[in-house]
DOTOR-735901 format. One record per residue (C-alpha): residue number from 1; residue in three letters; y, z, x. Coordinates in steps of 0.1 Angstrom, whole numbers, plus 5000, padded with zeros to 4 digits. Layout:
BEGIN
num|residu|Y|Z|X
NUM|ALA|Y|Z|X
...
END
This chain:
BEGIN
num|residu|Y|Z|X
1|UNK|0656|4936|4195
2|UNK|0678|4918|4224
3|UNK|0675|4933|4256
4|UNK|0700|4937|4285
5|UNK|0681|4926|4318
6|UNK|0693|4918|4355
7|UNK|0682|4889|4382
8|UNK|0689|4911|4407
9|UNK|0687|4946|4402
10|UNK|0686|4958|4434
11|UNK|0724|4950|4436
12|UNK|0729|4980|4406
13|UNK|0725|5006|4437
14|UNK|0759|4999|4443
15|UNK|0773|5010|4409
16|UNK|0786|5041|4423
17|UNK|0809|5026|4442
18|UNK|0830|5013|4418
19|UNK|0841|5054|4413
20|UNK|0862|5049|4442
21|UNK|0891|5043|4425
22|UNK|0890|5074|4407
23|UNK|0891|5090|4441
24|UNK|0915|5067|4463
25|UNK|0949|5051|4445
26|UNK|0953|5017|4451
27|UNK|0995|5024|4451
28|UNK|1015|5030|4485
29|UNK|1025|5065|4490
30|UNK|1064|5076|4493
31|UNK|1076|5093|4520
32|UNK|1105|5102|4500
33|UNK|1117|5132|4486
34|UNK|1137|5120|4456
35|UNK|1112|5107|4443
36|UNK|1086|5129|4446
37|UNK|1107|5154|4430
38|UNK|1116|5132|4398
39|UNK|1103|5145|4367
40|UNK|1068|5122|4351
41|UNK|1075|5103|4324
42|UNK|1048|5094|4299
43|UNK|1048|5055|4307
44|UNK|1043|5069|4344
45|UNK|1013|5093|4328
46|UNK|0998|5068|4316
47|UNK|1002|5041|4342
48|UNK|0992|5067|4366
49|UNK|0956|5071|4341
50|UNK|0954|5029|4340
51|UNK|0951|5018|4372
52|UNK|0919|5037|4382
53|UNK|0902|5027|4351
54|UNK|0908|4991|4362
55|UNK|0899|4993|4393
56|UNK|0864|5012|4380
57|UNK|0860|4980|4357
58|UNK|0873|4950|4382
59|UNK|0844|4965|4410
60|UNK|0820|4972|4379
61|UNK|0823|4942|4365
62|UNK|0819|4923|4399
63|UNK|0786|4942|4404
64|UNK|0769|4935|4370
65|UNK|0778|4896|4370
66|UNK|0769|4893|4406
67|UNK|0727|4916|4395
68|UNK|0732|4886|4372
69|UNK|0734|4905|4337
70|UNK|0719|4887|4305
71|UNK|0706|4894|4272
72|UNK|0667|4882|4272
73|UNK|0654|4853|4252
74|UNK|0642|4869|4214
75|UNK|0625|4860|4181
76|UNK|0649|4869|4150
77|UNK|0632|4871|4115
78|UNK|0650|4855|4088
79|UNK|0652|4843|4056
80|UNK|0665|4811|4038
81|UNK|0652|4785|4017
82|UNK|0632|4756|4024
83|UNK|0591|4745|4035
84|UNK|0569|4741|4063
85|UNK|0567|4703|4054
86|UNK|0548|4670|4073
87|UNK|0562|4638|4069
88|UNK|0537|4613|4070
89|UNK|0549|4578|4075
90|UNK|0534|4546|4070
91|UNK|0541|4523|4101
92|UNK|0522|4492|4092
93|UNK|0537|4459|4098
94|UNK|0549|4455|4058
95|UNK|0574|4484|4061
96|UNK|0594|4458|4079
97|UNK|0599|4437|4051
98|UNK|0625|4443|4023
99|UNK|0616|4455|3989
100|UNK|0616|4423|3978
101|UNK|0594|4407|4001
102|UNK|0618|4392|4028
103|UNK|0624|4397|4062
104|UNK|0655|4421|4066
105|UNK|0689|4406|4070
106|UNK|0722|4414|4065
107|UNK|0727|4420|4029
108|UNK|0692|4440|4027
109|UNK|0680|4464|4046
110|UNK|0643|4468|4055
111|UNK|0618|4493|4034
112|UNK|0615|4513|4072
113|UNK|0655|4516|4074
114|UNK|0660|4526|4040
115|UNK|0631|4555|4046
116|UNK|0642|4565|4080
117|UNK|0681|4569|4070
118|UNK|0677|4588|4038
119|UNK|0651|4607|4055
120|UNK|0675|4617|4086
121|UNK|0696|4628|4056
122|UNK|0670|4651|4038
123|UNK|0662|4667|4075
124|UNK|0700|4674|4080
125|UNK|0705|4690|4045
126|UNK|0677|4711|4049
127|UNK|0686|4736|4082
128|UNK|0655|4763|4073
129|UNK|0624|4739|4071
130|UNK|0599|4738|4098
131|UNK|0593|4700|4100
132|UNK|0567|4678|4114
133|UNK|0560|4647|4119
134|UNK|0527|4620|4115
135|UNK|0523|4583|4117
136|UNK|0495|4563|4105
137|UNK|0488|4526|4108
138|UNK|0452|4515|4122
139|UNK|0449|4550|4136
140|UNK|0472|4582|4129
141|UNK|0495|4599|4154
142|UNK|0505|4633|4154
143|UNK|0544|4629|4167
144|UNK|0560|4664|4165
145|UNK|0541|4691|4153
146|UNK|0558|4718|4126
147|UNK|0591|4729|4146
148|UNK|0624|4743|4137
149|UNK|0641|4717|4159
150|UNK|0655|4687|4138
151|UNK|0667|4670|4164
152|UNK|0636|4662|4178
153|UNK|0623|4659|4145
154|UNK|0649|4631|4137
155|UNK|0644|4611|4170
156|UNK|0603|4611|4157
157|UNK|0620|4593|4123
158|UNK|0643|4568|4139
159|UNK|0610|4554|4156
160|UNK|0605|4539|4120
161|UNK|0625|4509|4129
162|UNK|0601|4500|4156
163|UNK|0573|4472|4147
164|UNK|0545|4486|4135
165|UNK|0507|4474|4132
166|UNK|0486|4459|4104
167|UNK|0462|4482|4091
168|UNK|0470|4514|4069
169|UNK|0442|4538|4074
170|UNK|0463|4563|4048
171|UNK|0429|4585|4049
172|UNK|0430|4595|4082
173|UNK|0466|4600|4083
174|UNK|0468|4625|4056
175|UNK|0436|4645|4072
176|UNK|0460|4646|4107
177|UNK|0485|4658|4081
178|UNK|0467|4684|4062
179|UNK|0455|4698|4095
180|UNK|0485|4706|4108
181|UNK|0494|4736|4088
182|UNK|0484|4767|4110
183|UNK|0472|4803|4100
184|UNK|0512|4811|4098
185|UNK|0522|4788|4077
186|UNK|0503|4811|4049
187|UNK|0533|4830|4036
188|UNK|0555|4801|4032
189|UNK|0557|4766|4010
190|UNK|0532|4740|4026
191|UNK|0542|4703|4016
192|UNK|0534|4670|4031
193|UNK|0553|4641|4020
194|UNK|0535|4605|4019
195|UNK|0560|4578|4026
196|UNK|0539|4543|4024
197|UNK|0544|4513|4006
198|UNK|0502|4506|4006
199|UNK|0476|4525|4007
200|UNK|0436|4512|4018
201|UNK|0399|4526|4013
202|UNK|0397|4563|4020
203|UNK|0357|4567|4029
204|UNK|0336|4590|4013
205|UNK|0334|4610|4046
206|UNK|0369|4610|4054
207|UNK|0376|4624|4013
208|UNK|0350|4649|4019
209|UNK|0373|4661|4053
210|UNK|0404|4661|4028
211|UNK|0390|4682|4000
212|UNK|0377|4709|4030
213|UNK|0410|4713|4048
214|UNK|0429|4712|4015
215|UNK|0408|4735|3999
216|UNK|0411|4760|4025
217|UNK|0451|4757|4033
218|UNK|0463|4742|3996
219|UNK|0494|4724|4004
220|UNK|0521|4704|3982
221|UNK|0516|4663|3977
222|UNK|0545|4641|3971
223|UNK|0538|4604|3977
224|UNK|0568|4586|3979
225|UNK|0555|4547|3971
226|UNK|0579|4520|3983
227|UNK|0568|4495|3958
228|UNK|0576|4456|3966
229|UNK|0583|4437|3944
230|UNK|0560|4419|3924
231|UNK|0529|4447|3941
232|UNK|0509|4464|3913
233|UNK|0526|4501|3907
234|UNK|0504|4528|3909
235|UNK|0509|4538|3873
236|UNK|0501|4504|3860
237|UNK|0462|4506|3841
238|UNK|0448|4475|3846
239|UNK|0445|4448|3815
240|UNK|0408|4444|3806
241|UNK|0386|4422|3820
242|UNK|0408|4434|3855
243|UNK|0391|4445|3884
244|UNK|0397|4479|3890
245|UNK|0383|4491|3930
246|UNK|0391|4507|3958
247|UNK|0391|4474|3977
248|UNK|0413|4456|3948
249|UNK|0438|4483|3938
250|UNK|0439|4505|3968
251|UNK|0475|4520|3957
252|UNK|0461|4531|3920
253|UNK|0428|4545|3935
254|UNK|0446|4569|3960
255|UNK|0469|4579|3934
256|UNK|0435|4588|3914
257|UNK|0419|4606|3942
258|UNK|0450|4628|3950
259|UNK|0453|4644|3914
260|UNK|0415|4654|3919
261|UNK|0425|4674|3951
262|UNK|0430|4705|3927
263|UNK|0466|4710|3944
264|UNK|0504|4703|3927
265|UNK|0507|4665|3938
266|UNK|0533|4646|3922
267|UNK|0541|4603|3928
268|UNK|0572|4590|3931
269|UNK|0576|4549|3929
270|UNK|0608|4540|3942
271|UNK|0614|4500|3945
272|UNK|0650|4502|3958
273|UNK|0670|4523|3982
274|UNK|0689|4540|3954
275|UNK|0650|4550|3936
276|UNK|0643|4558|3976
277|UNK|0671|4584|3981
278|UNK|0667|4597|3939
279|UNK|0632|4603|3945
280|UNK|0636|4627|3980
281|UNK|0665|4643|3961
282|UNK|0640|4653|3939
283|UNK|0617|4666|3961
284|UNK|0641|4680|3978
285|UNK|0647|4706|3947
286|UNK|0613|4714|3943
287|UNK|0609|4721|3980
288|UNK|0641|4751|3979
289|UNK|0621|4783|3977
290|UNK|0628|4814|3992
291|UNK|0611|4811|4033
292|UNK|0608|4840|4057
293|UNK|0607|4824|4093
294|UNK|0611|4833|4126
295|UNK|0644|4817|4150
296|UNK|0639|4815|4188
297|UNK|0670|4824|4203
298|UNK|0671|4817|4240
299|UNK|0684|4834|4269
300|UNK|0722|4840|4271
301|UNK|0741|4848|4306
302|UNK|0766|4871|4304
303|UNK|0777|4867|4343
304|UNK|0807|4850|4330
305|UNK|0816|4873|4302
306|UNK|0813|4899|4331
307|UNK|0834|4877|4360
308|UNK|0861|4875|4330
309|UNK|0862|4911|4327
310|UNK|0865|4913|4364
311|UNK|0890|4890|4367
312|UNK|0913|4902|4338
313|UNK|0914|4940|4352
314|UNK|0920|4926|4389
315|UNK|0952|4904|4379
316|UNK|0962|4936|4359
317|UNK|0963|4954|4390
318|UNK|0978|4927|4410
319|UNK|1005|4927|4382
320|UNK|1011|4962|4393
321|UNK|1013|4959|4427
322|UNK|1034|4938|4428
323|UNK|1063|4957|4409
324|UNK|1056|4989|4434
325|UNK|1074|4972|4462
326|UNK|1109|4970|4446
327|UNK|1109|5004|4435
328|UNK|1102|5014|4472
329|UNK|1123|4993|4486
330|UNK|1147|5007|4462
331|UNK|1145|5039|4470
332|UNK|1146|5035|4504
333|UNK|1184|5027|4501
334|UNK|1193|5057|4477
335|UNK|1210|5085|4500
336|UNK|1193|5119|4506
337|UNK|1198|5146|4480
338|UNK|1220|5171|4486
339|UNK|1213|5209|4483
340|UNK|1238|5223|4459
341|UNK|1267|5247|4476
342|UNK|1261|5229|4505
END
């Protein structure tokens, strides 16, 4: 629940002072008879009720937004639809290249552009996910960890068009990945999405790490395979007589070793920006379930709100005072009133 709270408290002591103008009228007296004798109206009733309740809010006001009044910073529950999801990006040197093979020029755009802008778009469509972020090339990189913020998310994904490094160590990247799903990520949809166009030898040690952490915090696997052209797909069964290892056909074999993880693990093979942006769509429906999180929402000052209110009852009672002088001036010049049968 939000929570009114004060910088300076101390200052509160001198609430009671803003009572004074319940006590003391802020409006000149008139010496005159005529018209002290004149009969209230009810615009003068209520004028005459008005202008101490503004003065009681103009000094109340003042003192609340000078204790410095604000609601405290809170954690809201709420519901939506969406994931606690890690993107895990491939940063090796080949996501530079085009899907066909070619250094990036103006007609085509490189396999790292094409992934970072049509994931930028996924992030923006989906406002409820927690997101995080991991890199992997010779060595993986935690970036952002799970976070509602998708700005700083997004900033983590433009670093895609950056040169990246030669090796894909795709093993160690997805352990970083799988371990980055906390105790309260339990109630919710757990995904990490794979976005490499390679793969390389996952060690037996590193395979035993995966099936652990996995085991223990199942998660969703998508693998969203940038295929280049004329690359072996990872749905293509080699002809006989083809070698068919680890060290030859490192795309199929991790394709293999992911359906034995015993969790829902589907592969997309997209060899164009169009099969890019149909295959997130996709995942993008099967990621929409219903998600209980929690929103920080920070402090907010209400000094101003409180200076406003000060300074809307004060020029209300400036407005005032200034249309009392006429009338006494006024009345001033009326002659005396005359008893009658004088």
């Amino acid at each position: 629940m939000p929570a009114l709270a004060f910088d300076h408290p101390v200052l509160l002591l001198a609430l009671p002072f803003a009572l004074l103008p319940l006590v003391v009228s802020v409006l000149r007296r008139s010496p005159h008879p005529n018209i002290a004798a004149a009969v209230p109206d009810r615009p003068s009733r209520l004028l005459s009720i008005a202008l101490p309740i503004l003065g009681l809010l103009a000094l109340a006001c003042l003192i609340l937004a000078l204790a410095g009044l604000h609601r405290t910073d809170q954690v809201v529950f709420r519901e939506g639809r969406g994931a606690h999801l890690m993107i895990l990006i491939d940063r090796s040197s080949s996501m530079e290249s085009t899907f066909a093979n070619r250094r990036p020029d103006g007609a085509e755009e490189s396999k790292a552009n094409a992934a970072r802008r049509l994931l930028t778009d996924f992030i923006e469509r989906r406002a409820h996910d927690r997101v995080g972020v991991a890199m992997f090339s010779t060595a993986p990189l935690q970036a952002v960890p799970l976070t509602d913020r998708h700005e700083i998310v997004k900033s983590a994904i433009a670093t895609m068009d950056f040169p990246g490094l030669a090796q894909t160590n795709v093993g160690r990247g997805l352990a970083l990945a799988a371990g980055a799903f906390g105790s309260e990520t339990a109630a919710a949809s757990r995904a990490i999405l794979l976005v490499s166009d390679g793969a390389g030898v996952i060690s037996r040690e590193v395979q035993a790490q995966l099936r652990d952490t996995i085991g223990r915090r199942p998660v969703n696997l998508y693998w969203l395979f940038l295929r280049t052209d004329g690359a072996k797909g990872i749905f293509d069964v080699p002809a006989s007589g083809e070698h068919d290892t680890p060290q030859t056909r490192p795309e199929r074999h991790l394709h293999l070793f992911l359906q034995t993880l015993g969790v829902p693990y589907r592969a997309f093979e997209a060899d164009s920006p169009d099969a890019v942006r149909e295959a997130i769509a996709e995942i993008d429906r099967l990621e929409a379930r219903p998600l209980a999180y929690e929103e920080e929402v920070p402090r907010l000052d209400l000094e101003r709100y409180a200076y406003l209110g000060a300074a809307i009852a004060l020029a209300l009672l400036v407005l005032a005072k200034s249309f009392e002088t006429p009338f006494v001036e006024r009345a001033r010049t009326l002659p005396p009133l005359r008893r009658s049968g004088a």
